[in-house]
Structures are given as structure tokens and as C-alpha cells.
N, C-alpha and C positions, 0 to 999 in steps of 0.2 A: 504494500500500500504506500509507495512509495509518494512524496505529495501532498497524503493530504492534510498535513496540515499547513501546507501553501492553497489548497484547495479552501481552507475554511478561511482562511483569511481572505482570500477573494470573494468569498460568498460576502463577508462581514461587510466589505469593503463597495460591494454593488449595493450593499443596503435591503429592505425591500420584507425582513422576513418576521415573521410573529414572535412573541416567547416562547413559542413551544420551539420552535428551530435552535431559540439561543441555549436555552435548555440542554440540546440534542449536542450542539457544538459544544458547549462545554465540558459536556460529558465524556465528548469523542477527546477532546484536549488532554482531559484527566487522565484517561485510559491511556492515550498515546504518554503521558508522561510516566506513567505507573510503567506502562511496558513495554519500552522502546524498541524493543524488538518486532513489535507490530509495524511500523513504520515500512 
């Protein structure tokens, strides 16, 4: 999964999405930082 958290920051970055989205991205942030081997 190479990306994405260049991917989530472009999303951020267009703007556009609800709380439930920022939620979701956060989420994904946490987990990629817990377990960097996902990446």
C-alpha cells in the first residue's frame, strides 16, 4: 500500500468530505503509524 498516506493527504487537501471520512482517515493514519509495515 504503498502511498497512501500521500493518498490521504491529497484527499484532505481537495477538501470536500464529511466526519465520517475524517474519522476513517484518521484511523487509517493511526494504523499506518502502529504498523508501518503496512505501508
Amino acid at each position: 500500500m504503498s502511498g497512501l498516506a500521500e493518498d490521504l493527504d491529497a484527499i484532505a487537501a481537495a477538501g470536500g468530505y464529511d466526519k465520517t471520512d475524517a474519522v476513517v482517515e484518521e484511523a487509517v493514519r493511526e494504523l499506518l503509524r502502529r504498523r508501518p509495515e503496512l505501508r
